[in-house]
N, C-alpha and C positions, 0 to 999 in steps of 0.2 A: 730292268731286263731279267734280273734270276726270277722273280716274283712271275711275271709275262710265260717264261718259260717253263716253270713249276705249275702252273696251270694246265697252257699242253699238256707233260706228264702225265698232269693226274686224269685230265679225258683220255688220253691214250691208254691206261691204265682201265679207264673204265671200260671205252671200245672193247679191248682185249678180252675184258670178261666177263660182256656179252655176248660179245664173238664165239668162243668159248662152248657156254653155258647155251647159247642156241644154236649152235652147228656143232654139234660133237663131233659130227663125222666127216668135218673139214676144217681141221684143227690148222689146215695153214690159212685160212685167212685170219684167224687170230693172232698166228705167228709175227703178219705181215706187221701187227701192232704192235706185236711184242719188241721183236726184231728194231723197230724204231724208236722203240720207248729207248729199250737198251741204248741205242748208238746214242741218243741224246742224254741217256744220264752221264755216259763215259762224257763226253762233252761238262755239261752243268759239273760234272766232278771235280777236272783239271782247272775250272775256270774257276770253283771254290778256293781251290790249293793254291793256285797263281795270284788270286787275287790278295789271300790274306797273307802269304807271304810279304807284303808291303804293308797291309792295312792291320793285316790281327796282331795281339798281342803275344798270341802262344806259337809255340811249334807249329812250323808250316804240316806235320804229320797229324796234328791234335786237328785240323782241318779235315784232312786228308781219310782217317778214321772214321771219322763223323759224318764223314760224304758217303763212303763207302758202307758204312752201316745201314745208314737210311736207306740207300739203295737194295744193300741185299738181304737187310734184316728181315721183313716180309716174307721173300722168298725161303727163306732159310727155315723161318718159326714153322712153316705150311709143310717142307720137306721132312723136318725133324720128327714132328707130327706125324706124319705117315709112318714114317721108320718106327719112332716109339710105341704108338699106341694103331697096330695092325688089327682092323676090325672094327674099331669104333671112329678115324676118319678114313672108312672105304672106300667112298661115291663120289663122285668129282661134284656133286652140286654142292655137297657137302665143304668140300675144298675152296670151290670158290666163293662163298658164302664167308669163309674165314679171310680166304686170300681181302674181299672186297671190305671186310669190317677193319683188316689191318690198315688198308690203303687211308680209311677214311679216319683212322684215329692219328696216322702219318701226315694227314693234309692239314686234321687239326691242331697237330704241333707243332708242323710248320708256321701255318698261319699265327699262332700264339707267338713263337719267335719274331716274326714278320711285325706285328704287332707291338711285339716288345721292344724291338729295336727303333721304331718308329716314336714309340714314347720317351724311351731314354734321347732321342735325337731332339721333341718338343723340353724334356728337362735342361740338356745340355744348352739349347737358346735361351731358352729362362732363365738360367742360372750366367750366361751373356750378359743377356741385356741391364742383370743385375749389376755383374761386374761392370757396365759401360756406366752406370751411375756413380760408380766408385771416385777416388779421387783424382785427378789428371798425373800426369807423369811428371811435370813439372813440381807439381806439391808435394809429391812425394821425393823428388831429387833432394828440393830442398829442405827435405825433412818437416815439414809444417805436416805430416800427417804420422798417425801413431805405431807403435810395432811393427815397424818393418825395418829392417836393418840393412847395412850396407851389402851382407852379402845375398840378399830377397833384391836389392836392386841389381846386383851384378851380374843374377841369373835372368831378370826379366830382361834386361839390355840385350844379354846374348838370346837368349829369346826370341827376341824381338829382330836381329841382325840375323838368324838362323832361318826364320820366318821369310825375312827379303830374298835369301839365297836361294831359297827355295823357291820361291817364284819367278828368279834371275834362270836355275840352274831344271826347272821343274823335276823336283827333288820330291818323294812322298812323303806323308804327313809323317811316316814312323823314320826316314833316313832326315826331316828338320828336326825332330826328335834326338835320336843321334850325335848328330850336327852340335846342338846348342851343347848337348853334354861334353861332346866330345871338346870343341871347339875350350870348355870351361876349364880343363884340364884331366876331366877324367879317363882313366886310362880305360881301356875294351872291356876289361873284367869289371870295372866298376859300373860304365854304361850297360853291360848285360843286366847286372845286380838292379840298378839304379828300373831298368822298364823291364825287368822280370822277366828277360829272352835270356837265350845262352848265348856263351862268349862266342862261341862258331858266329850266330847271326848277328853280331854284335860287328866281327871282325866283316861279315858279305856288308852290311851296311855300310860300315868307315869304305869299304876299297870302291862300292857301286856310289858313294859319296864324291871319291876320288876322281873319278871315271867320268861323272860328269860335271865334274868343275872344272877338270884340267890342272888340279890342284895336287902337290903330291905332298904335303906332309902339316900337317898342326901349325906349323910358323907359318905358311903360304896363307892358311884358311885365316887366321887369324891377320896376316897382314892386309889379305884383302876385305876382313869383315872394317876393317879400320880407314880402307880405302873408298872401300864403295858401299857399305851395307850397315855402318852405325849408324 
């Protein structure tokens, strides 16, 4: 969907400014593309900050920045320009000529993201299916397999029980996350430390944990990982 929509955009973007560039003297039907692009990046923006709220690893604001910039960084470089250097960009073809070189060097590092997140998603199965050759769970219980120790199995077990509850409680991949630390003993501050968030979203994770298990405190989680989820 972001990919689908980021496309729009960028014909909208273009519409705009040919619109523009060959009706000067009807600047509102360019508007009418303007005006739309706008209302959908403010959209595509919250949906960025909403989504990695659950999904990314940083600040829901480190999102939030990075949305916002992309969107009005263009605009901004083209305005600056004017104000700094009066005289030399003074002619609108001129302007949108920069405006239209911005947009296309913005589409192609999106697409490079696009891209790159795509490969690391073919690395991350690669690097699966490698682990699925590994040794079974059982050979490792019983120790018949090498360097891993008791406490490498006690984190894969909750792991693995954190995993279930999450598919029981549909819980997101960064609150099973969470979960298994939490569930392992580690207090908020360590689980922030531990996946590199701070303790604030460390603490909205345990309570949106809470909320939908019906579970209210570390012994419950733990009684019922023993009940229905080892």
């Amino acid at each position: 969907m972001p990919v689908g929509l980021f496309l729009i955009l960028e014909l909208l973007s273009c519409a705009a400014l040919v619109c523009y560039a060959a009706l000067p003297g009807m600047l509102d039907v360019g508007a009418v593309f303007t005006t739309t692009l706008n209302a959908l990046m403010v959209g595509l923006a919250w949906y960025i900050i909403i989504a990695f709220m659950s999904f990314g690893w940083r600040e829901p604001y480190y999102y939030a920045l990075a949305g916002w910039f992309v969107w009005l960084g263009a605009r901004s470089v083209v305005r600056t320009a004017f104000v700094l250097t009066p005289g030399i960009i003074d002619n609108s073809t001129l302007a949108i000529a920069l405006t239209a070189t911005l947009v296309v060097m913005s589409a192609q590092a999106t697409l490079s993201m696009f891209l790159s997140i795509e490969r690391q998603h073919a690395d991350e199965a690669e690097e699966a299916a490698k682990a699925a050759e590994s040794p079974s769970k059982l050979v490792r219980i019983m120790g018949l397999d090498k360097g891993q120790t008791l406490t490498d199995l006690r984190q894969e077990s909750m792991r693995h029980s954190a995993e279930i509850m999450g598919k029981q409680f549909l819980l997101s991949d960064r609150e099973v996350d969470v979960l298994a630390l939490y569930a392992l003993g580690y207090t908020q501050k360590k689980v922030a430390e531990k996946l590199i968030i701070s303790q604030s979203t460390a603490h909205e994770h345990v309570k949106r944990i809470y909320t939908k298990t019906g579970l209210h405190s570390r012994q419950e989680i733990l009684d019922y990982i023993a009940q229905y989820a080892s």
